[in-house]
Each structure stands twice: as C-alpha cells, then as structure tokens.
KOLZA-208822 format. One record per residue (C-alpha): x, y, z; residue in three letters. Coordinates in nm, 2 decimals, always signed. Layout:
xx: X; yy: Y; zz: Z; code: ala
...
***
This chain:
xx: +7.84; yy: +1.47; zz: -2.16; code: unk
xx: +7.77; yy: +1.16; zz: -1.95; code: unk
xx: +7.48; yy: +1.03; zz: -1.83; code: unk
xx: +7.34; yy: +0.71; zz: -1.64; code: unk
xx: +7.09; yy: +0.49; zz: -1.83; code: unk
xx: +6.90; yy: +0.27; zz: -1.66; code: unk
xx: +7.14; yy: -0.03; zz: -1.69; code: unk
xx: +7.34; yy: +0.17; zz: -1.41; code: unk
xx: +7.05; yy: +0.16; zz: -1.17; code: unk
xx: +6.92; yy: -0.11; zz: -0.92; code: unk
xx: +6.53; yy: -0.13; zz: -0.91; code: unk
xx: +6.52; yy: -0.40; zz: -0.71; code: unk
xx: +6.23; yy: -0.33; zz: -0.49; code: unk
xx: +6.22; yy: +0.07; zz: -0.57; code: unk
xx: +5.98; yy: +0.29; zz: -0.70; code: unk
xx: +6.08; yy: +0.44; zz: -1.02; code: unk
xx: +5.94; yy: +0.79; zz: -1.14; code: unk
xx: +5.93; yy: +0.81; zz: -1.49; code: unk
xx: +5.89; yy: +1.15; zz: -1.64; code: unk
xx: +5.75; yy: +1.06; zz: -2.01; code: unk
xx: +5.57; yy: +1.29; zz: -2.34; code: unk
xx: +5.27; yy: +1.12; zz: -2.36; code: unk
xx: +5.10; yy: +1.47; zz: -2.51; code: unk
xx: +4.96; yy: +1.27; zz: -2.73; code: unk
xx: +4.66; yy: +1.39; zz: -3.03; code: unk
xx: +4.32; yy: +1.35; zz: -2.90; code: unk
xx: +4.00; yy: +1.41; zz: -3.12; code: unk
xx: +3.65; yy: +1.35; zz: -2.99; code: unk
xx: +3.78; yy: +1.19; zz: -2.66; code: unk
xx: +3.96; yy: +0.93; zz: -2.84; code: unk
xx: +4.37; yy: +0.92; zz: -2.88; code: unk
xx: +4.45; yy: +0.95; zz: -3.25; code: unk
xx: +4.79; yy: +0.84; zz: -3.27; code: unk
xx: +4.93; yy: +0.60; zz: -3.00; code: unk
xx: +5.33; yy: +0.64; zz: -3.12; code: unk
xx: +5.46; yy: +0.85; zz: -2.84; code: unk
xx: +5.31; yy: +0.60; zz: -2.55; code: unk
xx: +5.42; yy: +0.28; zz: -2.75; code: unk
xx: +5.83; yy: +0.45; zz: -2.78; code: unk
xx: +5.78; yy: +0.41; zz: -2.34; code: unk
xx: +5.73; yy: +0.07; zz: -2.34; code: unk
xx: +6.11; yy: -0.04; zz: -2.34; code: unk
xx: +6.16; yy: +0.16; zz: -2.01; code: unk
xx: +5.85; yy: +0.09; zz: -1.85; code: unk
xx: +5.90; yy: -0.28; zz: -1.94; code: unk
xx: +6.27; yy: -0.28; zz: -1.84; code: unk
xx: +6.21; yy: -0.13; zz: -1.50; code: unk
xx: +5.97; yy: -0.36; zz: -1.41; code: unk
xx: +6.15; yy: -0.63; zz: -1.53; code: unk
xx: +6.47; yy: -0.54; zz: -1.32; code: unk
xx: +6.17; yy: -0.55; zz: -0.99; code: unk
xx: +6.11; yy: -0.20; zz: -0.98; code: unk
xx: +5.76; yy: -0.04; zz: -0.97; code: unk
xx: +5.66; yy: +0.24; zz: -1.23; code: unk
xx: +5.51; yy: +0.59; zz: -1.15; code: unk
xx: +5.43; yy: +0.75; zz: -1.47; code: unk
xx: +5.50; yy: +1.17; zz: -1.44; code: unk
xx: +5.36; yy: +1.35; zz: -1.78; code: unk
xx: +5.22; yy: +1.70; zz: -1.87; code: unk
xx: +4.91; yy: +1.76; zz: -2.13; code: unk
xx: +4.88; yy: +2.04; zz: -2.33; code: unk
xx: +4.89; yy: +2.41; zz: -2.16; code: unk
xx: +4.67; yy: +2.46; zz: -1.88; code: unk
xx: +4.91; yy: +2.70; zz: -1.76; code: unk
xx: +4.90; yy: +2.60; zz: -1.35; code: unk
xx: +4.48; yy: +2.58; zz: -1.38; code: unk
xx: +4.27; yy: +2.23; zz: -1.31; code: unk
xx: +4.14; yy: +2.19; zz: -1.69; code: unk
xx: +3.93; yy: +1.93; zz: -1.74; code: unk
xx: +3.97; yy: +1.82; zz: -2.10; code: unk
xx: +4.36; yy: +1.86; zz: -2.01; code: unk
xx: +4.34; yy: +1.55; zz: -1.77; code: unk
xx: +4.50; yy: +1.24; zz: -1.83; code: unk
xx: +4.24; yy: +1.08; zz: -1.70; code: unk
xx: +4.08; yy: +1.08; zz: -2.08; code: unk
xx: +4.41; yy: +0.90; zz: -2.18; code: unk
xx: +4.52; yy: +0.63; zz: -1.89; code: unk
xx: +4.27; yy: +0.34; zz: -2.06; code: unk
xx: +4.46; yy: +0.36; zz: -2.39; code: unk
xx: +4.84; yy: +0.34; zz: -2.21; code: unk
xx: +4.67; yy: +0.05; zz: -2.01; code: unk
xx: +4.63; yy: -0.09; zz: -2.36; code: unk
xx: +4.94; yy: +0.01; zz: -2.55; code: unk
xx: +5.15; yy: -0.09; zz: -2.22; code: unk
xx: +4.98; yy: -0.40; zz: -2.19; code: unk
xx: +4.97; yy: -0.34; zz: -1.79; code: unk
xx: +4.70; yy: -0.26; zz: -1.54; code: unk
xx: +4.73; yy: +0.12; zz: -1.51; code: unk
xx: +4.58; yy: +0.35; zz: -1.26; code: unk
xx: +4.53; yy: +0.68; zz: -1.33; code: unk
xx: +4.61; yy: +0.91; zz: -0.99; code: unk
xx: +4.45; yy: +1.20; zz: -0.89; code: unk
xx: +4.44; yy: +1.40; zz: -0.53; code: unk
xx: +4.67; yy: +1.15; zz: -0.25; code: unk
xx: +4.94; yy: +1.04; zz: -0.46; code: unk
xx: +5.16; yy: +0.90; zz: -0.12; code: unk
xx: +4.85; yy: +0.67; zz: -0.06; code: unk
xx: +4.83; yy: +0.55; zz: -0.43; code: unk
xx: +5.23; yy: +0.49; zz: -0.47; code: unk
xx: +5.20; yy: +0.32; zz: -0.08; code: unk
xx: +4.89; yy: +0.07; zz: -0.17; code: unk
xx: +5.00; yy: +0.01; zz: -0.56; code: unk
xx: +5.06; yy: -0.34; zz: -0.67; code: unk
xx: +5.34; yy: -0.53; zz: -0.82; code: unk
xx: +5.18; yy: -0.56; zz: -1.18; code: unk
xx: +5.02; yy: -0.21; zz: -1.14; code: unk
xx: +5.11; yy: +0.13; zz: -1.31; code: unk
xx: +5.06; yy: +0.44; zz: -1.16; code: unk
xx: +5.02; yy: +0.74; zz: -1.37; code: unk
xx: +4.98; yy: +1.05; zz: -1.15; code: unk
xx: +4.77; yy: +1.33; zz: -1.29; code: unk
xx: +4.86; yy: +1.63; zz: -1.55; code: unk
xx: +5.20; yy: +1.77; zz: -1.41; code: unk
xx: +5.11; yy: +2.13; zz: -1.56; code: unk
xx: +4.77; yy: +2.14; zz: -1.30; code: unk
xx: +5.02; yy: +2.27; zz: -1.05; code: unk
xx: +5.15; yy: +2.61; zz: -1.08; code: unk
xx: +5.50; yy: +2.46; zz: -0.92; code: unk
xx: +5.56; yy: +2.24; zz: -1.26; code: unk
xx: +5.67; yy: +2.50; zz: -1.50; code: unk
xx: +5.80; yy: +2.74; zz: -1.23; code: unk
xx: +6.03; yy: +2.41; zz: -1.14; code: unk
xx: +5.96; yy: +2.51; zz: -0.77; code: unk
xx: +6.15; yy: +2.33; zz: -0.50; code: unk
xx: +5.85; yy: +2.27; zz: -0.32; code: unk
xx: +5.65; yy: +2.09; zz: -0.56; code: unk
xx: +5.99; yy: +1.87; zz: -0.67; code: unk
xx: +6.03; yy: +1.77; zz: -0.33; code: unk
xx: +5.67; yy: +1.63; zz: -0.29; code: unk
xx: +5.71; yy: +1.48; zz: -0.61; code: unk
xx: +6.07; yy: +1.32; zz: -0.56; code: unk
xx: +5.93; yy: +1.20; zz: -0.21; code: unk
xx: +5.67; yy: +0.95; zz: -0.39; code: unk
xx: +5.99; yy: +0.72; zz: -0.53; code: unk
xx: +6.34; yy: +0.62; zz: -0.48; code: unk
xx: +6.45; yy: +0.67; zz: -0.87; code: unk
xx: +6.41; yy: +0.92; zz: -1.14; code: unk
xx: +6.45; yy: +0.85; zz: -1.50; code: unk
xx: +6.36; yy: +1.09; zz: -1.73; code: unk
xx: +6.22; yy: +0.96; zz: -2.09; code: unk
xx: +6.14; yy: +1.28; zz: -2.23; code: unk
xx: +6.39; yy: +1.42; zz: -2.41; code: unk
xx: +6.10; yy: +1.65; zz: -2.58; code: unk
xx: +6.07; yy: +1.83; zz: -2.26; code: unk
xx: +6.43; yy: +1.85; zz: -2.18; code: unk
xx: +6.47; yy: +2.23; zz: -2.26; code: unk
xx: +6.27; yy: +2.29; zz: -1.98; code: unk
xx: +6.37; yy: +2.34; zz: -1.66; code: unk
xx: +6.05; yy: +2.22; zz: -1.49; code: unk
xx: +6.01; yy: +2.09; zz: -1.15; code: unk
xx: +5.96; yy: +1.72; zz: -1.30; code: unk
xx: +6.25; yy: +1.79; zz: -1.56; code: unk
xx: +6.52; yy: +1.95; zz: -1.35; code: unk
xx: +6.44; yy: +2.02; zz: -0.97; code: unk
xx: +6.40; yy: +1.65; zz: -0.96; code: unk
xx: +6.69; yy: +1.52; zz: -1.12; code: unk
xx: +6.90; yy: +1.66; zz: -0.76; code: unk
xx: +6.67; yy: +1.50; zz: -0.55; code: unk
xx: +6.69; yy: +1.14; zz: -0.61; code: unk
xx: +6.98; yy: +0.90; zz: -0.79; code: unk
xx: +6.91; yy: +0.97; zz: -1.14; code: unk
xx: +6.92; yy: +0.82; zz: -1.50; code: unk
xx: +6.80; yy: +0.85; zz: -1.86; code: unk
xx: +6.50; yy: +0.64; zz: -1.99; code: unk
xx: +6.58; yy: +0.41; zz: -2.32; code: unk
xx: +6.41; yy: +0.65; zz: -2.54; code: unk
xx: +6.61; yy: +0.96; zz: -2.39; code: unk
xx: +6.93; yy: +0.76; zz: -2.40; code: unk
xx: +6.85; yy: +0.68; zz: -2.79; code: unk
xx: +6.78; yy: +1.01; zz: -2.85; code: unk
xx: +7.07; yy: +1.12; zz: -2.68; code: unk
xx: +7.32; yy: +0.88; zz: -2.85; code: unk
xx: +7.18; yy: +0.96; zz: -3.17; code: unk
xx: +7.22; yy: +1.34; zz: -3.14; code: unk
xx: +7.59; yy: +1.29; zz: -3.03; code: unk
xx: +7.69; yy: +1.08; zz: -3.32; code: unk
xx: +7.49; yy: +1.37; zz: -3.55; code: unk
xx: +7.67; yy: +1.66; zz: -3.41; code: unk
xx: +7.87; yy: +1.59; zz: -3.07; code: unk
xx: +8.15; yy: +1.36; zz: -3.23; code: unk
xx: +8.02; yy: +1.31; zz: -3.59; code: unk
xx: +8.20; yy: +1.11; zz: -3.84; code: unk
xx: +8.28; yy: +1.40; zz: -4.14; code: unk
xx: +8.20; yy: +1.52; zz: -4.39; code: unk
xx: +7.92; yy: +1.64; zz: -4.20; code: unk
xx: +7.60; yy: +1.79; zz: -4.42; code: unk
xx: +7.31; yy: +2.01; zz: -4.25; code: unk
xx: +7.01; yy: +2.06; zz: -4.46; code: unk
xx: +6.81; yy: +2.36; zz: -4.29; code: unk
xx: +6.48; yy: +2.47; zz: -4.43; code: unk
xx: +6.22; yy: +2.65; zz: -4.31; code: unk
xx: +6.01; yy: +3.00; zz: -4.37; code: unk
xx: +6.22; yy: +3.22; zz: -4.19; code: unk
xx: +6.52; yy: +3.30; zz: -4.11; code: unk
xx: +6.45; yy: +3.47; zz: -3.81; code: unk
xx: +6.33; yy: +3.19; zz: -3.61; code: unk
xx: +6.65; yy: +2.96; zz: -3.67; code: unk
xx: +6.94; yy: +3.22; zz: -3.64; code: unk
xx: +7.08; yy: +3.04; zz: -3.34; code: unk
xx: +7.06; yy: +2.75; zz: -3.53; code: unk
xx: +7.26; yy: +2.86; zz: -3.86; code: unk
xx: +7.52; yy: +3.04; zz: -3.67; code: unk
xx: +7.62; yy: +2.71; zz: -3.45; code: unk
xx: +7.57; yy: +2.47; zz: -3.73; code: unk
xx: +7.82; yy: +2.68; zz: -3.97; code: unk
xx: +8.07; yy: +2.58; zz: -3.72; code: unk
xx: +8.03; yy: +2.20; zz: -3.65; code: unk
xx: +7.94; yy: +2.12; zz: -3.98; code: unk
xx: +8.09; yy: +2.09; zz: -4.34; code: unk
xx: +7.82; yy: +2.15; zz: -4.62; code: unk
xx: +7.50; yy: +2.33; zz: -4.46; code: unk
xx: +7.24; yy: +2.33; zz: -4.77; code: unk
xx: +7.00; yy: +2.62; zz: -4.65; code: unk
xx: +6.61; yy: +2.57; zz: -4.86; code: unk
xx: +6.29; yy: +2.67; zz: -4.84; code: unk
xx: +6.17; yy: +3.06; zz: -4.76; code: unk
xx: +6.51; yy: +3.13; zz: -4.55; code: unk
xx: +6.66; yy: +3.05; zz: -4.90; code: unk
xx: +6.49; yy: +3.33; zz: -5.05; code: unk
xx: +6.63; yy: +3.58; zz: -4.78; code: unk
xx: +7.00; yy: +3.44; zz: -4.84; code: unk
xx: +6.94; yy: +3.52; zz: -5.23; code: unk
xx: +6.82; yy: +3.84; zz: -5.19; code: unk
xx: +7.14; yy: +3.94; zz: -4.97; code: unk
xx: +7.36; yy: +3.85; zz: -5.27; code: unk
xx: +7.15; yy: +4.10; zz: -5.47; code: unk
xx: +6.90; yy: +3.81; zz: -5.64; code: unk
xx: +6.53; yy: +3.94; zz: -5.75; code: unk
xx: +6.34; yy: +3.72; zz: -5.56; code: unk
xx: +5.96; yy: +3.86; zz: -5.68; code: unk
xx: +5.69; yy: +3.80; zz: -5.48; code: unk
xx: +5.84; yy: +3.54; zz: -5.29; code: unk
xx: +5.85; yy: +3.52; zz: -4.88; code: unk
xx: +6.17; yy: +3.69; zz: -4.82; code: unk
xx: +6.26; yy: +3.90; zz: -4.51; code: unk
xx: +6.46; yy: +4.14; zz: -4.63; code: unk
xx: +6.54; yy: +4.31; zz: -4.36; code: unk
xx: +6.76; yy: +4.06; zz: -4.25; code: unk
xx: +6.99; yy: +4.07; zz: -4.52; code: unk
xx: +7.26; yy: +4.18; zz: -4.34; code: unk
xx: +7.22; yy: +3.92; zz: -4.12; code: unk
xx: +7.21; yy: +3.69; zz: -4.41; code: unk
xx: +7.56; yy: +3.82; zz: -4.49; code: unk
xx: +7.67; yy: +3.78; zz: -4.21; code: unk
xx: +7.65; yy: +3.37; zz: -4.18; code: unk
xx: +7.77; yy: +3.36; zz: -4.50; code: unk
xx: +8.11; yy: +3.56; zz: -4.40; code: unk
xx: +8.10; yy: +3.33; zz: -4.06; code: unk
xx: +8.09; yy: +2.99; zz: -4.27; code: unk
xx: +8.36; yy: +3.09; zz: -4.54; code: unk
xx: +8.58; yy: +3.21; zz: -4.20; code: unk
xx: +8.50; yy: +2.86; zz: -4.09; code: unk
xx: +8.54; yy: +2.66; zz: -4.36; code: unk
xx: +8.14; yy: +2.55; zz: -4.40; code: unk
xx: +8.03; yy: +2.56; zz: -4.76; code: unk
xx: +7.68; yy: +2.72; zz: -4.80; code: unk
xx: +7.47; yy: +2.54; zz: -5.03; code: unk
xx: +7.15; yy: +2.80; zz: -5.15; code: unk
xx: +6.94; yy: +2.72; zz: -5.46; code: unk
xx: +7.11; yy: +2.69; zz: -5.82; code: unk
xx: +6.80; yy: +2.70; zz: -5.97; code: unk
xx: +6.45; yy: +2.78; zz: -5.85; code: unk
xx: +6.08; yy: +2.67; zz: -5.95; code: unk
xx: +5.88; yy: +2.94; zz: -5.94; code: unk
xx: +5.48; yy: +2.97; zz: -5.96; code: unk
xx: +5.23; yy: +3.28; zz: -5.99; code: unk
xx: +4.98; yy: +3.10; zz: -5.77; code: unk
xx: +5.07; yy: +2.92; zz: -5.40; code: unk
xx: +4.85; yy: +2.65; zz: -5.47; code: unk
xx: +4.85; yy: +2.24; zz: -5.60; code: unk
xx: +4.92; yy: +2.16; zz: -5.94; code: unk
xx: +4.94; yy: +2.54; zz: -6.04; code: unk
xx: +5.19; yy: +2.63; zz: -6.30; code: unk
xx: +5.51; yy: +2.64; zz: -6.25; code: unk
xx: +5.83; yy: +2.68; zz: -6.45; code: unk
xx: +6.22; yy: +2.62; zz: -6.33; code: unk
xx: +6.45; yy: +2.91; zz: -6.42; code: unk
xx: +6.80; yy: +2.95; zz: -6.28; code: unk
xx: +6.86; yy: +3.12; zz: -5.94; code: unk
xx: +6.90; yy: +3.50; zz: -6.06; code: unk
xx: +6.61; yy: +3.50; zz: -6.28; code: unk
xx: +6.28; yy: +3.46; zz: -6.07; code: unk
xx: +6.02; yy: +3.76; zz: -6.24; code: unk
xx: +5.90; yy: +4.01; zz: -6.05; code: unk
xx: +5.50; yy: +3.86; zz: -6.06; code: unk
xx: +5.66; yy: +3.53; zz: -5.93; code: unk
xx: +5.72; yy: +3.32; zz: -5.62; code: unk
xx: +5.98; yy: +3.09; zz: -5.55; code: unk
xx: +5.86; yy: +2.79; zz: -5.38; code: unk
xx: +6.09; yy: +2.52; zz: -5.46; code: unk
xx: +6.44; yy: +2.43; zz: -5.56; code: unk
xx: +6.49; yy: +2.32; zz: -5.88; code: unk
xx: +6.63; yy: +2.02; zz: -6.01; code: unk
xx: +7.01; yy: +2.11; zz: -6.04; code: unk
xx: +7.01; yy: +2.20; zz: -5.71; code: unk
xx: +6.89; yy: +1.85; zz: -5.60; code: unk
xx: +7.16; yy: +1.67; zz: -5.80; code: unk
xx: +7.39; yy: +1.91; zz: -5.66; code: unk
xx: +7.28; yy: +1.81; zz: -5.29; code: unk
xx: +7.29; yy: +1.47; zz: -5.43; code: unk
xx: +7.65; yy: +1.48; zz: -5.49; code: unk
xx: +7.76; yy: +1.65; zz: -5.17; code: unk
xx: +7.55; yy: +1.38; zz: -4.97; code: unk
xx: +7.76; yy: +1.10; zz: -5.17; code: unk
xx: +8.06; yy: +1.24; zz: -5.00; code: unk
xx: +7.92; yy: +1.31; zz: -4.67; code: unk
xx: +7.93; yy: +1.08; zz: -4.33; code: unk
xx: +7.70; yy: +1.24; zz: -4.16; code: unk
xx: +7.38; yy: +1.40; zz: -4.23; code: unk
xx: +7.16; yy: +1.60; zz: -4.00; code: unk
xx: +6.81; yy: +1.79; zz: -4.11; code: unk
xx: +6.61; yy: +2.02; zz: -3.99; code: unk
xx: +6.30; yy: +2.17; zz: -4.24; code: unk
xx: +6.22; yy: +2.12; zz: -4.58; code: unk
xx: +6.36; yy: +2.28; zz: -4.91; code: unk
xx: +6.06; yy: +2.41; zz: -5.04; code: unk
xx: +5.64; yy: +2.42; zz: -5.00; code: unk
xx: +5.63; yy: +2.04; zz: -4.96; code: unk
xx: +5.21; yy: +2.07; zz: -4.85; code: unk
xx: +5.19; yy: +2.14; zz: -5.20; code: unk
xx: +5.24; yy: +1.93; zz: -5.49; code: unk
xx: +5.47; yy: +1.98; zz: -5.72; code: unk
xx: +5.64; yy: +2.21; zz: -5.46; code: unk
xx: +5.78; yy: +1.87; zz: -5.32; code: unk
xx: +5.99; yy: +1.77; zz: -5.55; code: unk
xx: +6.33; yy: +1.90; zz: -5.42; code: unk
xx: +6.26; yy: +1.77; zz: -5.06; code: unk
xx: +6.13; yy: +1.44; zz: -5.16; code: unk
xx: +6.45; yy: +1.36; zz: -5.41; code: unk
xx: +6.69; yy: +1.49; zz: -5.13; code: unk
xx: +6.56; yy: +1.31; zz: -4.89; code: unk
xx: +6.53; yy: +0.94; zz: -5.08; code: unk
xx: +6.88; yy: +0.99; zz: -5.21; code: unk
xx: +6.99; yy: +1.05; zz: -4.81; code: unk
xx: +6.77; yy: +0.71; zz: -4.74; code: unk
xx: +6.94; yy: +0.53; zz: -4.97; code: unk
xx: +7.24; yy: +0.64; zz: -4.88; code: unk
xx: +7.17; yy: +0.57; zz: -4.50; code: unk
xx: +7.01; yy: +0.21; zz: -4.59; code: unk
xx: +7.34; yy: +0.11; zz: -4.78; code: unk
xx: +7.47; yy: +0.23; zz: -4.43; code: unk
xx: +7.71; yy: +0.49; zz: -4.64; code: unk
xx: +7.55; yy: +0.79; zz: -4.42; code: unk
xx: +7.43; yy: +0.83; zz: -4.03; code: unk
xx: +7.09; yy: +1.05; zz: -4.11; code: unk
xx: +6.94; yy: +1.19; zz: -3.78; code: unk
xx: +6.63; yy: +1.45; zz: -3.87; code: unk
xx: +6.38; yy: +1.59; zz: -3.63; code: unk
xx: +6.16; yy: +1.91; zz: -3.63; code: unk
xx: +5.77; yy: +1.92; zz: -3.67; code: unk
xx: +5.76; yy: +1.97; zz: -4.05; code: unk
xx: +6.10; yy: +1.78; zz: -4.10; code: unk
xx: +5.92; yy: +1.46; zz: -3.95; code: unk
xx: +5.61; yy: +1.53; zz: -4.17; code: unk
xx: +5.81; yy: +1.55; zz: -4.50; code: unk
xx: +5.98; yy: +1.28; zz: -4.47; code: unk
xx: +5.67; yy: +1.08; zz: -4.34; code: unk
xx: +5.52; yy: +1.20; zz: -4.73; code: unk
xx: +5.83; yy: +1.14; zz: -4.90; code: unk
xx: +5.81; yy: +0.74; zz: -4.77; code: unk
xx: +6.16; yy: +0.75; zz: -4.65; code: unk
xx: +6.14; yy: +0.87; zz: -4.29; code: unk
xx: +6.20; yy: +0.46; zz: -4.15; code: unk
xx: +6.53; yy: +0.48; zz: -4.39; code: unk
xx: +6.66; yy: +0.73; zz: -4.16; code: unk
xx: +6.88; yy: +0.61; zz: -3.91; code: unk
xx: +6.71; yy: +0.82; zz: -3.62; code: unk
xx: +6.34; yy: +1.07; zz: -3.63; code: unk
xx: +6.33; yy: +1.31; zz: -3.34; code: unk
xx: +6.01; yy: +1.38; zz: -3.27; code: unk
xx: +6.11; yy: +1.59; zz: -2.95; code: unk
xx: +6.04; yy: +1.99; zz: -3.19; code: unk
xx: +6.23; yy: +2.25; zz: -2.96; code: unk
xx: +6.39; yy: +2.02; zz: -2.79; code: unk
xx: +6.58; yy: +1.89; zz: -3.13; code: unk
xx: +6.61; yy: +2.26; zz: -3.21; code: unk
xx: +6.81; yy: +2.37; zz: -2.94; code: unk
xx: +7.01; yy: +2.12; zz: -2.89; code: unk
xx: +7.14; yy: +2.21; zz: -3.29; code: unk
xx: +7.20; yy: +2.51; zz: -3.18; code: unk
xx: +7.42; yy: +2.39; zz: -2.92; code: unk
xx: +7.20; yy: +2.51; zz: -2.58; code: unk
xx: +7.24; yy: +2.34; zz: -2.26; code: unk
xx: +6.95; yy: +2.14; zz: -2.23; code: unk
xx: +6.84; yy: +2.16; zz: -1.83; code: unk
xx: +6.68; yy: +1.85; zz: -1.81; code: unk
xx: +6.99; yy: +1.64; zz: -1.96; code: unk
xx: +7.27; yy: +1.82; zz: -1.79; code: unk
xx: +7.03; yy: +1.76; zz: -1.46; code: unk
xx: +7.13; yy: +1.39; zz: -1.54; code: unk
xx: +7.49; yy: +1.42; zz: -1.57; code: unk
***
C-alpha cells in the first residue's frame, strides 16, 4: 500500500504530533537502554528542520486507563532531552496551553497516552482533543501499529497524515521481505510452540519458497510424521494441525525444511551433555534442543540460493550453550551472505533480535525489527490499523 512520508508534508510553521515507542527499559529510575529514543531522532530532527514544531505522543507500559505513577514519562523526558539533543518539556494536565506557549527550539512531550481510558478504546473523543493540539500527524511507531488506539488510528482521519522515517524504514523494509520480494524467498521460523504462530506458518507457506521451521514447533512437526521425540517440548495435540501445513505448502509449492538431525540432551541446562543423532532417533529419556549440524549445512545451502531471507525465532535453546549452535551458524552464514549483498535479510521478534544480538551478526542484517507483534502480524499478513490509517 501507499503511504505519505514526511517528504510529502509542509511543516512550515505547523505543529507536528508525533506518535513514537519510547517504552523504553527503566531500572532503579534510570533508562537502561536509550536505542528506541535515539531511532526518533531522524524525524524529530527532520520536522524541525523543514520549520515545524514537535509534540511528542507515546504510551509506557500498561496502566490500563489508571494515573500510575511509576508509568509517567515524566521519569523519562530528561534522558530524550539528552539523546535528542533539544530542550524538552515534559506535559502534564493543559496540553492546548503548553503546545500554545511552546518555543521554537522546544519539544513537547505530552504525558503517558495509556492514563486515559480513551487511548486503547481509540475513542473519538479523546482523538479529537488530541488531533486539535497540531496541524500534522506522523506516526513513528510502527511497534504499535496493530493497534487501533486513539493515537494510532482515530487520529490518522483527523489531520493530513504521514509516516515518520523509522515507520517508513520499517515499512519499506517489510515490503521488500514479503510484499514484493526478490525470490527464492527463505523463512526461518522458530519458536516453542506451534500454537502461538499458526497464523504465521499458514500465510508464510504461501508467499514464500523454503520455510525452515526450528526450535520446539520442530519437535511438534516431527512427531506428526510419526518421529519419537522423548521428552522433548512437543504439543502433540496439534499434530494434525502440523499435517495440515505440511499438505498446504506441498499444494503451494513451499518446501518445508524440519531438522535432519537433532542434538539431544538428558539435562536442559549449560554445558550438559549432549549427543547429535539423526532426526528419527531421539531416546525416549531425551530432549531435543537443537538442530544438528547437517541440518545447518543444509540451511546453508538453501540460503546460497535464496534472494530473500526473512526470520522470525530461533532453531533451538539458544540461552543455553551449546544449544546455540544451529542458530548461531544459520544466522552468520545469512550475514555473510547479506554483507556480500547476495541476500536482503529482514528479522524481527523479541528472541529473534536477542539471538542474533549473541550470535554478533544482528548489524549484518540488512534490517532488525524491533516492533514484536507488530512484526508478527504483519508476517502473517494482518491489516495493520495504524498503517492502513496512513494510506
């Protein structure tokens, strides 16, 4: 679909709400990991440089329509003052006074969205009195674009509209992953369950070529061709759902890549013993918690021929060493790959971004979503509300 960025807009003299995911970690009253404010300053510094004013919109944790105290980004507006570089006033109670008085240099960022009961009931009402404090919206938070909140969605119709620079990247990068994708296109899903990526598997067997399926949703896909899988976490009763997918991806023309060989362990812990056996011969006192090594070169050889590569999970218990092993050589062979630029590599998801983090590779990739559900959905091929509120 198409959307506006902010090149399409005129700031001259206008108020721009931004909606931006500064849900940032905080320990001990003190931000722990700045990454999420530093990826807004290209739009806030953009904006301001085109003559428009900035009035920051973000949400903080859950306080579920309540006034929480620790939940007020209050605690966080001296370290985007830093990171940003700008004077930046955190805004509380008369936000039309605030926007009215603000100065030039000055950044507004107006108190925790989720304190109103209106924000995640996207309620016209409190849209309205938020679309009334500017003359723009531009929404950078493609995390929080599968909500249809009042600053996501309600919004978006009530004032000329665009995507922030980090939205638009994120955008742009997802498109070239799985809108229009150069082929062979290769997903690599892992995970500990099936169940909670069903959506997912089912779409992705039909955009994409090679879908290598790893970690405990392996186990479930062996066990539906009849493989003892031991002790190993395995929901079996999904096996006929397991089937299923595997019928819709030969109908489609998707090969499914599972395990070839498995490493297997009596102990879930680091550095416990461990031995690699072939796929259909894990004992009954074991657990698989890995893929084993001819299943990596396998991967290996698919990802030489592939275009595109989109990933989502890891292929086995990559917290513990030397469960990591399958992840950690998939994933440098898709860097290097990617870095001799013989591959687009787009990979988000919590634990995705994590393993790649350990595995060193994750600035080889061409993009990181760091946007969780948001990533998620979008693979499964959901509207998101707050990007088709741009279009």
């Amino acid at each position: 679909m198409a959307w506006k960025t902010i090149d399409d807009m005129d700031f001259t003299g206008k108020r721009a709400l931004v909606r931006v995911d500064i849900n940032v970690p905080v320990a001990e009253g003190r931000v722990t990991d700045t990454t999420r404010i530093a990826r807004i300053i290209p739009t806030v510094d953009d904006i301001r440089a085109n003559g428009g004013k900035v009035i920051l919109m973000a949400h903080f944790g859950r306080p579920k329509g309540q006034v929480v105290p620790d939940m007020s980004l209050e605690h966080i507006a001296p370290t985007v003052a830093d990171v940003l570089g700008l004077p930046v006033t955190w805004v509380n109670g008369d936000y039309a006074d605030a926007v009215a008085n603000m100065d030039d240099d000055e950044v507004l960022l107006l108190e925790n969205l989720r304190f109103n009961p209106g924000e995640e009931k996207n309620d016209a009402g409190f849209a309205k009195r938020l679309a009334s404090l500017g003359d723009i919206y531009v929404n950078d938070a493609f995390s929080a674009a599968h909500r249809a909140h009042a600053s996501t969605e309600a919004i978006a119709h009530l004032l000329p509209s665009c995507a922030g620079r980090l939205m638009a990247e994120e955008l742009g990068a997802l498109e070239k992953a799985l809108g229009t994708p150069e082929r062979p296109v290769v997903a690599v899903v892992g995970g500990a369950k099936v169940s909670t990526k069903l959506e997912l598997l089912g779409n992705l067997v039909t955009k994409v070529d090679h879908l290598v399926i790893g970690g405990g949703m392996a186990n479930t896909f062996l066990a539906a061709q009849g493989f003892n899988v031991g002790k190993s976490l395995c929901e079996h009763d999904l096996a006929d759902t397991a089937r299923a997918i595997l019928t819709k991806a030969q109908t489609a023309g998707c090969e499914i890549i599972l395990p070839r060989d498995i490493v297997v362990a009596r102990a879930f812990k680091a550095g416990a013993d461990s031995e690699i056996l072939p796929a259909n011969a894990c004992p009954d006192d074991a657990m698989i918690l890995d893929a084993g090594p001819d299943t990596v070169a396998y991967i290996g050889s698919v990802l030489d021929t592939a275009k595109t590569l989109v990933w989502n999970g890891p292929l086995g218990a990559f917290e513990i060493p030397p469960f990591n092993a399958a992840t950690n050589a998939a994933a440098a062979k898709a860097a290097a790959l990617t870095k001799a630029g013989k591959l687009i590599s787009v990979a988000g998801g919590g634990d995705t971004v994590s393993a790649l983090h350990e595995a060193g590779v994750a600035e080889d990739f061409s993009y990181i979503s760091t946007a969780g559900g948001a990533f998620l959905e979008w693979m499964e091929g959901k509207t998101l509300p707050g990007v088709a509120a741009l279009g």
